[in-house]
C-alpha positions in Angstrom: 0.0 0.0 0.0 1.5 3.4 -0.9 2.0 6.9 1.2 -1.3 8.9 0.5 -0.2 12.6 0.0 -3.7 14.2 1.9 -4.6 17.7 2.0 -8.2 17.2 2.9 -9.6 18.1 0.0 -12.5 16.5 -1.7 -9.9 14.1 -4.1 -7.6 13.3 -0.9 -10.3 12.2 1.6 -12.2 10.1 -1.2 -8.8 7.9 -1.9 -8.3 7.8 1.9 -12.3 6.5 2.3 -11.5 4.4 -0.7 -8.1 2.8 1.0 -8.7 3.2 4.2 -9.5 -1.0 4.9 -5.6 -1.6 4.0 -3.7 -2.2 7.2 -0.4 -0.8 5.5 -1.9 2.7 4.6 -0.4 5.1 5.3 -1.4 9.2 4.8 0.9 12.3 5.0 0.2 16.2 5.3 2.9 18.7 4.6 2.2 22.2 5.5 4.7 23.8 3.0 3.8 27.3 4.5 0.0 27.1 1.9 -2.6 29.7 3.7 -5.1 26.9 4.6 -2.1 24.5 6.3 -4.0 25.0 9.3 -7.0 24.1 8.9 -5.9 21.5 6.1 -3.9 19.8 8.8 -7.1 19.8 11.4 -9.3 18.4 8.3 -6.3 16.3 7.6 -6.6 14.5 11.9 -9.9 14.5 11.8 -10.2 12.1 8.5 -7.3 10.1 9.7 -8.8 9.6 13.7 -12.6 8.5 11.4 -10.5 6.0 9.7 -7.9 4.9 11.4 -4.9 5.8 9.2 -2.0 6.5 10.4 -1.0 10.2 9.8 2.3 12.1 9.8 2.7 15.3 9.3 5.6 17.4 8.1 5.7 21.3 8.9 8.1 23.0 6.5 6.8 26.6 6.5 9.9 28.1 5.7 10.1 26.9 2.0 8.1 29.4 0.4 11.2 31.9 1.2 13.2 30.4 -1.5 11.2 30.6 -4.4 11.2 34.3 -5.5 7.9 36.2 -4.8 7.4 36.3 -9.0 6.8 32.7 -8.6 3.9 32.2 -5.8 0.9 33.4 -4.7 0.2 34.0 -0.8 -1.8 31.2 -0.8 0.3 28.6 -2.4 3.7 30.0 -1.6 5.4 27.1 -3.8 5.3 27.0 -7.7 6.2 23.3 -8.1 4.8 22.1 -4.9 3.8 18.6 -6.3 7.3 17.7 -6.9 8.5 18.3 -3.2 5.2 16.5 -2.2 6.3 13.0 -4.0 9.7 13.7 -3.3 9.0 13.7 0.3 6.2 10.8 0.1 8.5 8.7 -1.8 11.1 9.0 1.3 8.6 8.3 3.8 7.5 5.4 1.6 11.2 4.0 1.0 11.8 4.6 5.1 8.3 2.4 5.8 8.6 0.0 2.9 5.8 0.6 1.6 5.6 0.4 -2.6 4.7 4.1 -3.4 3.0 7.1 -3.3 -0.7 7.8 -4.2 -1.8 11.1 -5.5 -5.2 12.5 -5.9 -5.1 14.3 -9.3 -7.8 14.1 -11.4 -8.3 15.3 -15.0 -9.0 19.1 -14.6 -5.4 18.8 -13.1 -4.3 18.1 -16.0 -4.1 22.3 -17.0 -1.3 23.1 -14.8 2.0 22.2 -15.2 2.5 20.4 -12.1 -0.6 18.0 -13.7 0.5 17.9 -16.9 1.0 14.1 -18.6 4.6 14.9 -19.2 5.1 15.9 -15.6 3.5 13.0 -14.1 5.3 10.6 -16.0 8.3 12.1 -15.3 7.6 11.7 -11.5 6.4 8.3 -12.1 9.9 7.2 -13.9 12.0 8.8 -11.4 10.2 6.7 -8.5 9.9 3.8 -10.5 14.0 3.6 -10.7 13.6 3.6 -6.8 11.4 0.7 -6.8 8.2 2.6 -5.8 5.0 3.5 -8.4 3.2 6.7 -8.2 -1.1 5.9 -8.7 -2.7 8.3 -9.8 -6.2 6.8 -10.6 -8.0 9.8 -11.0 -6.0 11.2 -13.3 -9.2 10.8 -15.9 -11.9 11.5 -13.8 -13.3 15.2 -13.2 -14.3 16.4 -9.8 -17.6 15.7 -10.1 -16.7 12.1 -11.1 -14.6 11.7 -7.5 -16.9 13.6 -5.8 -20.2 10.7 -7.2 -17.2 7.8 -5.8 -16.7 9.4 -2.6 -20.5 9.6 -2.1 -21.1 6.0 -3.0 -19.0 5.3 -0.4 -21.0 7.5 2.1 -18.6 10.6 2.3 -19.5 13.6 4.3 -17.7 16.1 1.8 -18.9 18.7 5.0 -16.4 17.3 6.7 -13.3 18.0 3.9 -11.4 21.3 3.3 -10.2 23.5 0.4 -10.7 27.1 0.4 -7.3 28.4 -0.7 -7.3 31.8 2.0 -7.4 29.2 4.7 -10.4 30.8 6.7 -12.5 29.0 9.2 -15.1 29.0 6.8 -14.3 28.8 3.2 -14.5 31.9 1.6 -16.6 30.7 -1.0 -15.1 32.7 -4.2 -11.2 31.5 -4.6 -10.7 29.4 -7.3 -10.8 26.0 -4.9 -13.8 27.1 -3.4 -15.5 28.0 -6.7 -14.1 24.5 -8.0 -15.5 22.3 -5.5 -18.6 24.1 -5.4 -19.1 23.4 -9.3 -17.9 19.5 -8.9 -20.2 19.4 -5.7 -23.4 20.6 -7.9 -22.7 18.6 -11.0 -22.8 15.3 -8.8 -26.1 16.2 -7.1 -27.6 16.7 -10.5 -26.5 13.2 -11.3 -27.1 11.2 -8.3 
């Protein structure tokens, strides 16, 4: 079973519900100084302690100072956050022995660079040559389509995070908010 890279988002908590009944799962949180780390991380415990994963969770605040302000927004202070994500997952999976790292991506994803096919495949390759696989299995599904797998399985989505300005209550209009608002709709109209 790999290293599940949650946030507490919608795609994160329906791979964790989805995994969860594997003994040897394992989930990890990384506060890379984002806006929302906070309440991320408390979404983050909360999902864990309902399913009985094992968490850990990495605080490195700090790393947003070395990308130049050019390159981030206040919200998501690092521009290639994904690749220090599975880097670090990897190691935590190589440490535990576990096989690899699992990554909640889905297609919309796909329109940032960080997303991109090329990207992921490269990502894949360089963990592959470590032994480990990188899963992305919604890599071809939209929001909406997690968001209609994490509701067969009985998902509270009320109980996820991913407002971008990191407020005790979502803010309702950043680009997250407005995202899983959409996917959120769409799958009520199909249920």
């Amino acid at each position: 079973m790999p290293i599940l890279l949650l946030s507490g988002g919608i795609e994160s908590a329906t791979l964790l519900h989805e995994r969860c009944g594997s003994r040897d799962l394992r989930a990890l949180f990384i506060d890379y100084g984002q806006r929302a780390a906070r309440a991320e991380r408390a979404t983050a415990i909360a999902l864990c302690t309902r399913t009985g994963t094992p968490l850990t969770t990495v605080a490195l605040k700090g790393l947003g100072a070395l990308a130049p302000a050019a390159a981030w927004t206040p919200h998501v202070p690092l521009a290639a956050r994904n690749l220090l994500a599975v880097s670090l997952a990897a190691n935590h999976a190589l440490a535990l022995r576990v096989r690899g790292v699992l990554l909640g991506l889905q297609r919309d994803d796909r329109a940032h660079g960080e997303g991109a096919a090329p990207f992921i495949t490269a990502l894949a390759d360089t963990l592959a040559a470590l032994g480990l696989e990188l899963e992305t299995p919604y890599r071809d599904l939209s929001k909406a389509q997690v968001v209609a797998r994490g509701r067969a399985l009985g998902i509270d989505y009320t109980a996820t995070y991913s407002c971008l300005l990191g407020r005790r209550t979502p803010c309702g209009r950043c680009p997250q908010c407005r995202a899983r608002t959409q996917a959120l709709a769409d799958d009520s109209g199909a249920a």
